[in-house]
C-alpha positions in Angstrom: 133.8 -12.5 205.7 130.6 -13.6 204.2 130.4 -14.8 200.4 127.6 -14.4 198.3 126.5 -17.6 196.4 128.5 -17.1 193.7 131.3 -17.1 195.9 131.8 -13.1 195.9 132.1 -11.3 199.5 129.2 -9.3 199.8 129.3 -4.9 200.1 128.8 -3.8 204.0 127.9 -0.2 205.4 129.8 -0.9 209.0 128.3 -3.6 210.3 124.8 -3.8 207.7 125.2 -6.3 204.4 124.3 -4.0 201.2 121.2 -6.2 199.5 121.1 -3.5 196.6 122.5 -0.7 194.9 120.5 1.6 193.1 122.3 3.9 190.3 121.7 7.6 191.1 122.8 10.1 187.8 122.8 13.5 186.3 122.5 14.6 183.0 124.7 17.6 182.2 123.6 20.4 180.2 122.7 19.9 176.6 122.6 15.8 177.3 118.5 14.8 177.1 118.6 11.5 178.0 120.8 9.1 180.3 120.1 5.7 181.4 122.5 3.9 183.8 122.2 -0.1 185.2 123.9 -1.7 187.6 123.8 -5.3 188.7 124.1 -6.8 192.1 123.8 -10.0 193.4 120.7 -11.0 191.3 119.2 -7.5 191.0 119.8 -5.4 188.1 118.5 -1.5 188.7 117.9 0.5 186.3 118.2 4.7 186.3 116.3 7.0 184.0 117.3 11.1 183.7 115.3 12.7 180.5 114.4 15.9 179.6 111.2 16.7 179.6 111.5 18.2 177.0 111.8 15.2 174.7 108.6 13.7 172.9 107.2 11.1 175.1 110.0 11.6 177.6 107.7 10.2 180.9 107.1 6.7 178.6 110.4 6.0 178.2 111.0 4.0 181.5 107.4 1.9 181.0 108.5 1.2 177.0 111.8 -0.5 178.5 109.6 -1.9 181.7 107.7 -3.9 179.2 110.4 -4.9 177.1 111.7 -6.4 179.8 108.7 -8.0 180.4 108.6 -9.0 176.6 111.6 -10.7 176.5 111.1 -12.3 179.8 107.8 -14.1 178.7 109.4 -15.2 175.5 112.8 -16.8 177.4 112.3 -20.7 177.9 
């Protein structure tokens, strides 16, 4: 068994350690908009399902990208 720095055993596919998991989602009818994260190890992912539809649907995931980027550059 191998641990993860933290101390945490680490996700395996058979024999192959899992570096990262990526969130996959739907939105069901009638729902415009769903975001799902998930962290593992040091890697957060981030998944983005919006209608069209919406007003400036496509800039949703660069507005969060930069806010991210935001809050990173003002964090000692």
């Amino acid at each position: 068994m191998r641990l993860s720095s933290r101390g945490r055993r680490h996700l395996h596919y058979g024999e192959a350690v899992v570096h990262r998991i990526d969130p996959i989602i739907i939105c069901p009818p009638g729902v415009p908009m769903a975001v799902a994260t998930m962290t593992y190890g040091d890697t957060t992912s981030a998944c983005f399902r919006v209608d069209r539809a919406l007003p400036n649907a496509d800039s949703l995931p660069l507005l969060w990208r930069q806010a991210l980027t935001d809050l990173a550059d003002t964090t000692p």
